[in-house]
C-alpha positions as CSV (number, residue, x, y, z in Angstrom):
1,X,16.4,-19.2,-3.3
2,X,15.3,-15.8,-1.7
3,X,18.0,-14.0,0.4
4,X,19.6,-15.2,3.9
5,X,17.4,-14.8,6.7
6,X,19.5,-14.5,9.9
7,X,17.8,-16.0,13.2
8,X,19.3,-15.6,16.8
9,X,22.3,-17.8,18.0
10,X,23.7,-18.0,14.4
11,X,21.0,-20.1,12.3
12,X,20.8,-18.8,8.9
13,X,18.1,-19.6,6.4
14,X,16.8,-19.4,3.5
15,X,13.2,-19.4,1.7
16,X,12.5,-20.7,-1.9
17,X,10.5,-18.9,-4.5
18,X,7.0,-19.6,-4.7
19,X,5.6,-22.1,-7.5
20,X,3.2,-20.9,-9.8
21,X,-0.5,-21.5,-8.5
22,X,-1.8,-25.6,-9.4
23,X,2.3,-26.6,-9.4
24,X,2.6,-30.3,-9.1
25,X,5.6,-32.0,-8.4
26,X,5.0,-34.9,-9.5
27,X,4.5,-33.6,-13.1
28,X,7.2,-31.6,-12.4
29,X,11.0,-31.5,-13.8
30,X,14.2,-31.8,-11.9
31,X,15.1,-28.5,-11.6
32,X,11.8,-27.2,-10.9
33,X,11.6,-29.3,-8.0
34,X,14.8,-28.1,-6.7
35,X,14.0,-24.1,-7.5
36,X,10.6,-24.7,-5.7
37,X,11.7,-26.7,-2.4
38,X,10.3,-29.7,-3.3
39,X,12.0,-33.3,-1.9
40,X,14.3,-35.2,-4.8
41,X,11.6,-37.2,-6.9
42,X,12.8,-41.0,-5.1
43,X,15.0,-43.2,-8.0
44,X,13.6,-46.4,-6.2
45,X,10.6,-47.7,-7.5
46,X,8.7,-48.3,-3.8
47,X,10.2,-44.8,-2.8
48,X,8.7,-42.9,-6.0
49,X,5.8,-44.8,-5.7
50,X,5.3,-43.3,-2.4
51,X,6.5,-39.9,-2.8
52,X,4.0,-39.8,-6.2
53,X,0.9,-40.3,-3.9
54,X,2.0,-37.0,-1.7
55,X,3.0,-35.0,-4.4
56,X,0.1,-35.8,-6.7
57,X,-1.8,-32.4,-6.3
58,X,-0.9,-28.9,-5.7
59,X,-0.2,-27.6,-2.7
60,X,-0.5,-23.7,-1.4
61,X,3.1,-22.8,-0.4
62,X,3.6,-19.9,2.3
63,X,7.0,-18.4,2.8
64,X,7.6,-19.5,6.9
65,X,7.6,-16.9,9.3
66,X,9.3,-18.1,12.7
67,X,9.2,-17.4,16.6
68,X,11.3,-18.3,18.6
69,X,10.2,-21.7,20.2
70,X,9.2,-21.8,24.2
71,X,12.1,-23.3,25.7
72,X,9.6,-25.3,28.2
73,X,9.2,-27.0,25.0
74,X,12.7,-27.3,23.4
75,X,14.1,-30.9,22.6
76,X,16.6,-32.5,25.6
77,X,16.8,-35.5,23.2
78,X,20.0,-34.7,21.6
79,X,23.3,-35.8,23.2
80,X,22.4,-38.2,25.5
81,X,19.0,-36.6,26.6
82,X,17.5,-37.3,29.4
83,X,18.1,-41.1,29.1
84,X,18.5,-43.4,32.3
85,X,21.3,-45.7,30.3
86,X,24.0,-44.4,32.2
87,X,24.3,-46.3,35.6
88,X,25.2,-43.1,37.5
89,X,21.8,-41.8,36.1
90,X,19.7,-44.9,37.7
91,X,18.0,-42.8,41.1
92,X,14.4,-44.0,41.3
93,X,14.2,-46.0,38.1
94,X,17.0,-48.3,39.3
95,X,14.4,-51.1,39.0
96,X,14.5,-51.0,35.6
97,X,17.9,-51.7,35.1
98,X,17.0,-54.7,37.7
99,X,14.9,-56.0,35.3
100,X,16.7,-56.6,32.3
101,X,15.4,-53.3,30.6
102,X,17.0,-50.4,31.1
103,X,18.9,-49.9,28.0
104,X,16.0,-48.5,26.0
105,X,14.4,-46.4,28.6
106,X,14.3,-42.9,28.7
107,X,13.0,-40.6,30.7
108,X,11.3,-38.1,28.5
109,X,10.5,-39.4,25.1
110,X,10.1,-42.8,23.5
111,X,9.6,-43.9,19.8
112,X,11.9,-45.8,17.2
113,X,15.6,-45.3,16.7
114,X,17.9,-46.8,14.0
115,X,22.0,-46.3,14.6
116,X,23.8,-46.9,11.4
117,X,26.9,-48.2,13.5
118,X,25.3,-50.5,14.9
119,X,23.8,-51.8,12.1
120,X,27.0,-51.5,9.7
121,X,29.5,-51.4,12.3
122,X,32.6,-51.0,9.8
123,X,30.1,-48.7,7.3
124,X,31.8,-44.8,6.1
125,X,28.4,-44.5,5.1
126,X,26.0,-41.6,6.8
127,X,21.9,-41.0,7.4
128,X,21.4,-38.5,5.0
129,X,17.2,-38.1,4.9
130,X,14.3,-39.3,7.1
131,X,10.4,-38.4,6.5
132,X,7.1,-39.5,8.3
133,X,3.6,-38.7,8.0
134,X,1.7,-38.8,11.4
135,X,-2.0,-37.2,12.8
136,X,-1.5,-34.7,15.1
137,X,-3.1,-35.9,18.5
138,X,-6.2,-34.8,20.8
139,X,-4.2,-34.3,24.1
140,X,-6.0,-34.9,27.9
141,X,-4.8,-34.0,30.8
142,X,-3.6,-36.9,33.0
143,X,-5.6,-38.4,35.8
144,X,-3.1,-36.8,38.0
145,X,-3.1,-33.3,36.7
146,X,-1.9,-30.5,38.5
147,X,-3.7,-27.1,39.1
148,X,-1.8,-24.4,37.0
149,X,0.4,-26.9,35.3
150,X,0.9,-26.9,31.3
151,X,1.5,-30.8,30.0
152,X,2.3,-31.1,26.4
153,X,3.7,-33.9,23.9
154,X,5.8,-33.4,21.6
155,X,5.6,-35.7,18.1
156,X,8.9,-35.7,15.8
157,X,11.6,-36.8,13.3
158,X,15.3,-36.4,13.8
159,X,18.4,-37.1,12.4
160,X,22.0,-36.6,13.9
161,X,22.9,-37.0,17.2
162,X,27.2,-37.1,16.8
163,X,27.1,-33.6,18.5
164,X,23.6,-31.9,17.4
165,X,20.4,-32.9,15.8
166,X,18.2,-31.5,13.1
167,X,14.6,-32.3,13.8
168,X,11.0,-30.8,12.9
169,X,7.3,-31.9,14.4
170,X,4.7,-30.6,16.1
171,X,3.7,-29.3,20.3
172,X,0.4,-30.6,21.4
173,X,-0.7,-29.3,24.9
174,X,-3.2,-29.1,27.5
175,X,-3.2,-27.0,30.9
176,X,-5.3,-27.5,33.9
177,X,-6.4,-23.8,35.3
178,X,-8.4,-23.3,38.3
179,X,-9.4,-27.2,38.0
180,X,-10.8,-26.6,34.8
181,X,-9.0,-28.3,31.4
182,X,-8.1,-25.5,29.1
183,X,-5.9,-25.7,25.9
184,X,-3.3,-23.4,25.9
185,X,-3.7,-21.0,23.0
186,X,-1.0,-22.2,20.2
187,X,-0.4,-24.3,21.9
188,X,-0.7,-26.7,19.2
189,X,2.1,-25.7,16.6
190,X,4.9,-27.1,14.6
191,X,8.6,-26.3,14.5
192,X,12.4,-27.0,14.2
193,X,15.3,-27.0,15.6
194,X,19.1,-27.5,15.1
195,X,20.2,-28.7,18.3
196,X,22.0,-27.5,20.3
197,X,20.7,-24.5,19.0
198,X,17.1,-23.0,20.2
199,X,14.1,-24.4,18.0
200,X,12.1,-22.1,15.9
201,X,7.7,-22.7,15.4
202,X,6.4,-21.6,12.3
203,X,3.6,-19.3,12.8
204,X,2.1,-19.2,9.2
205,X,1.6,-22.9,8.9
206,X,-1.3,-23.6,11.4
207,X,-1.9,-27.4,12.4
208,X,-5.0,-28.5,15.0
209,X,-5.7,-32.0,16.2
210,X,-6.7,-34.4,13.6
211,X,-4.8,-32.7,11.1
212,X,-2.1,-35.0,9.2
213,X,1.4,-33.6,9.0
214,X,4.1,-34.4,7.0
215,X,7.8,-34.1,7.2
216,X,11.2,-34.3,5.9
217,X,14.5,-33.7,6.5
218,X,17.2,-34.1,4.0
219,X,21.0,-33.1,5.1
220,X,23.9,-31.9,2.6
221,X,27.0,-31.9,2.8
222,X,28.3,-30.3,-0.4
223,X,26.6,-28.8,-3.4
224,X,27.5,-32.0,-5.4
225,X,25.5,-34.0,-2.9
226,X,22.4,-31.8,-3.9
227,X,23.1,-31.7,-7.8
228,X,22.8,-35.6,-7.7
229,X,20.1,-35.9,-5.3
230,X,18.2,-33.8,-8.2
231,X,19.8,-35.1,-11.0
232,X,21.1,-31.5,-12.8
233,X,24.3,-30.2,-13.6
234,X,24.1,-27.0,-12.4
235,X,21.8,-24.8,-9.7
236,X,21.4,-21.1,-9.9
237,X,25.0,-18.7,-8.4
238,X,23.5,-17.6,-5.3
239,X,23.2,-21.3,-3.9
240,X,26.7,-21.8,-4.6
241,X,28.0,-18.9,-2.0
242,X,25.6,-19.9,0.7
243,X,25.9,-23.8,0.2
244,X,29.1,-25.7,-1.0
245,X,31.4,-26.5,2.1
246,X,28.8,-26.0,4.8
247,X,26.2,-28.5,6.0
248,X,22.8,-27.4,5.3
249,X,18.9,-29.1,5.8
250,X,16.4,-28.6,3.8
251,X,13.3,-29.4,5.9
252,X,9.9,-29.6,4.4
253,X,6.8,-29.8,6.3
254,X,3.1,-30.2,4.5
255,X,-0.6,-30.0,6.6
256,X,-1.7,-32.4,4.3
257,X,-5.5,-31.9,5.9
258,X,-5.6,-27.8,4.6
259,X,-2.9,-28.1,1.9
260,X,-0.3,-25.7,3.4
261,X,3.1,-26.1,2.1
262,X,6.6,-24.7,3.6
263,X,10.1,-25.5,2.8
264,X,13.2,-23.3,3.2
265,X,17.0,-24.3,3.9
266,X,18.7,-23.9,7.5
267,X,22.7,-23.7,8.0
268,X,23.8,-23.5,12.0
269,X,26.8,-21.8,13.2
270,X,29.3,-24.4,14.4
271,X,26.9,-27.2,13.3
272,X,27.7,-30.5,11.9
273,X,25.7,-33.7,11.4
274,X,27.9,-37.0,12.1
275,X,24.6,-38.9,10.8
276,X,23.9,-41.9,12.9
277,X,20.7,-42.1,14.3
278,X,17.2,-41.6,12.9
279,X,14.5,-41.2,14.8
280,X,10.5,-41.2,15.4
281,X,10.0,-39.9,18.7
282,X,6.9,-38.4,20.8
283,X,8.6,-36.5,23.7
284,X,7.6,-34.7,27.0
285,X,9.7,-31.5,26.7
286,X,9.4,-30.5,30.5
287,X,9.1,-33.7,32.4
288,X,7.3,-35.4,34.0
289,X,4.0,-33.5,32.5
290,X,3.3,-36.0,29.8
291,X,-0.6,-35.2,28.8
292,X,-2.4,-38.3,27.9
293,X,-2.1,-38.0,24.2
294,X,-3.9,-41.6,23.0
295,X,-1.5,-42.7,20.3
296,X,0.8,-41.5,17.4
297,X,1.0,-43.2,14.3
298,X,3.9,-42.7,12.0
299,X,3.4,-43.3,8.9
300,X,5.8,-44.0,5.2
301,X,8.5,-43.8,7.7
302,X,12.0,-44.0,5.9
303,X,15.7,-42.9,6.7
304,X,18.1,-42.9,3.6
305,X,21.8,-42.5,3.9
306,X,24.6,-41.0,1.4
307,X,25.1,-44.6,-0.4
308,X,21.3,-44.6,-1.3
309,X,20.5,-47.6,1.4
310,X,17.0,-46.7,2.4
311,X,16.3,-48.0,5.7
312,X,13.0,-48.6,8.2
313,X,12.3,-48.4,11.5
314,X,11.8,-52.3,11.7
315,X,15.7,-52.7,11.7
316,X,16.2,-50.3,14.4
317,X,14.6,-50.5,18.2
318,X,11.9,-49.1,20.3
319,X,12.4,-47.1,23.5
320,X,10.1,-46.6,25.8
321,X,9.2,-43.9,28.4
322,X,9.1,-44.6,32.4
323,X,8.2,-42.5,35.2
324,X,9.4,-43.3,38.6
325,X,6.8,-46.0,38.8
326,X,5.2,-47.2,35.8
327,X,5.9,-47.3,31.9
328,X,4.4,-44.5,30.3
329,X,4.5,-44.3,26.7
330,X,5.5,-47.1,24.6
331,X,6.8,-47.8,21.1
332,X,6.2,-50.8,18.6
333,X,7.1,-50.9,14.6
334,X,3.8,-51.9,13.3
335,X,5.0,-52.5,9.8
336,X,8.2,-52.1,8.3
337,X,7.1,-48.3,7.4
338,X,4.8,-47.4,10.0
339,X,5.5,-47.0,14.1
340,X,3.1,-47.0,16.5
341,X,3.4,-44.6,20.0
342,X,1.1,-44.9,22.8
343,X,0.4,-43.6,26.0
344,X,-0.1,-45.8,28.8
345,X,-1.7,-44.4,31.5
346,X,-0.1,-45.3,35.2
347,X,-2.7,-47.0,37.2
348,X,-4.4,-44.8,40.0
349,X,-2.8,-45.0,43.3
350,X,-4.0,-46.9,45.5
351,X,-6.3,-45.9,48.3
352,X,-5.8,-47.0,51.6
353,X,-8.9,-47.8,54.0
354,X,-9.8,-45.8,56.9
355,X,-8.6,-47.8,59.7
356,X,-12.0,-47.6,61.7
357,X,-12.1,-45.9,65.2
358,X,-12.6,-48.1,68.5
């Protein structure tokens, strides 16, 4: 890898060298695929099958530049987020709870969640990697937009949640000016964050609506983790000093639609991963301005943990997102590797008749 990049807040990262023009992983050796950024070729026969279909032409890799992300648009996700599952939290959406349904509510984002200790309750074992591959939505303004009011959705993949969360996607926004729809400009953009710290967009890997994006995440926890994830016996000195003893993410993130490649690896100061929860998620980052965003799709969705279990979002559950009165966006597993997010619009209010004059 190139040398450390330091970002604001304590985030350090670094970039990896750039393949030679028509690289293909999937022709590729081990430790080409680990010099270059690429994800661990899979050692499970559906996972490699699945991983040989993305990686079965060359891409155009571009060394990320970053900005620092709007923090109208940073994650409130992590830690609890902006849940209503704890009863002090209830206010206007204590109905919910009255109906039985409450526990997987939240009040800014929705998608699928799996929690290894709830699945393997007595399990040392950890989430270690997640990926998707989702279209980037067209995003409306809602029938009750607001003049001078930016609404935006937010489509991603996580992993963490013990005391922070690594995660990567993509904004998609909309803002009603002067009673006139106008997208905001970049508004449309992907990024990452290590929460708690501040997110990051990538401003050299441009993504517009209809474009399909894909992502992964895999977490480290020592330098032997990554030697047997690629299957060598030895990776180049200056890893060695920057990785072993530190938790570190290597996030990948490909515009499948144009071909643009990135990949680089992220250490946060004071950050750890306890690695139980994976997550699928579209999010409203400054509720309630959720933009009518159709659906998202995500697609070849997968979590893996240290043990080499590879799990779906089928064995985890859906949470859906409510506004004071109605149930806004809602989540369904579609497939075992595929989960399905969709907005659904609050009915209109309800206008009351003129009472006629005598």
């Amino acid at each position: 890898m190139t040398k450390t990049i330091k970002l604001s807040k304590g985030i350090k990262l670094r970039h990896f060298p750039l393949p030679p023009p028509g690289f293909v992983a999937s022709a590729a050796a081990e430790r080409d695929l680990a010099r270059y950024g690429f994800p661990p070729r899979p050692k499970k026969p559906g996972q490699l099958k699945r991983w040989e279909r993305i990686f079965a032409k060359p891409y155009r890799h571009v060394k990320p530049a970053f900005w620092l992300r709007d923090r109208s648009a940073g994650s409130q996700a992590a830690v609890g987020g902006e849940g209503i599952n704890d009863p002090n939290n209830f206010g206007d959406l204590r109905k919910w709870r009255d109906h039985g349904e409450w526990q997987n509510l939240q009040r800014n984002w929705s998608g699928m969640q799996l929690q290894l200790s709830k699945l393997q309750p007595s399990t040392d074992d950890a989430m270690k990697s997640i990926q998707a591959s989702w279209t980037i939505p067209n995003v409306y303004l809602p029938a009750n937009a607001k003049d001078q009011t930016s609404y935006c959705a937010s489509s991603w993949i996580g992993l963490g949640y013990c005391s922070s969360l690594m995660q990567c996607g993509c904004d998609s926004g909309v803002t009603l000016a002067k009673s006139y729809a106008i997208e905001i400009q970049g508004i449309v953009q992907p990024w990452w964050q290590w929460y708690p710290d501040p997110g990051w967009t990538i401003s050299n890997l441009p993504v517009s609506p209809g474009d399909t994006l894909f992502c992964e995440i895999q977490i480290y926890r020592s330098l032997l983790e990554f030697l047997d994830d690629y299957r060598v016996d030895r990776v180049e000195d200056h890893w060695i000093d920057w990785v072993d003893g530190l938790t570190f993410a290597h996030v990948v993130m490909i515009n499948r639609s144009s071909g643009l490649f990135v990949s680089f690896g992220a250490i946060a100061k004071g950050s750890s991963l306890c690695g139980d929860f994976a997550e699928w998620i579209v999010e409203v980052p400054n509720p309630p301005y959720l933009p009518s965003y159709g659906q998202v799709l995500f697609d070849q969705c997968e979590a893996g943990t240290t043990k080499g279990q590879i799990l779906t979002p089928n064995e985890g559950y859906g949470i859906n997102m409510v506004s004071p009165d109605a149930m806004i966006s809602i989540a369904e597993v579609e497939s075992p590797h595929v989960v399905r997010v969709a907005y659904n619009p609050p009915d209109p209010p309800t206008e009351i008749p003129a009472v006629p004059s005598s």
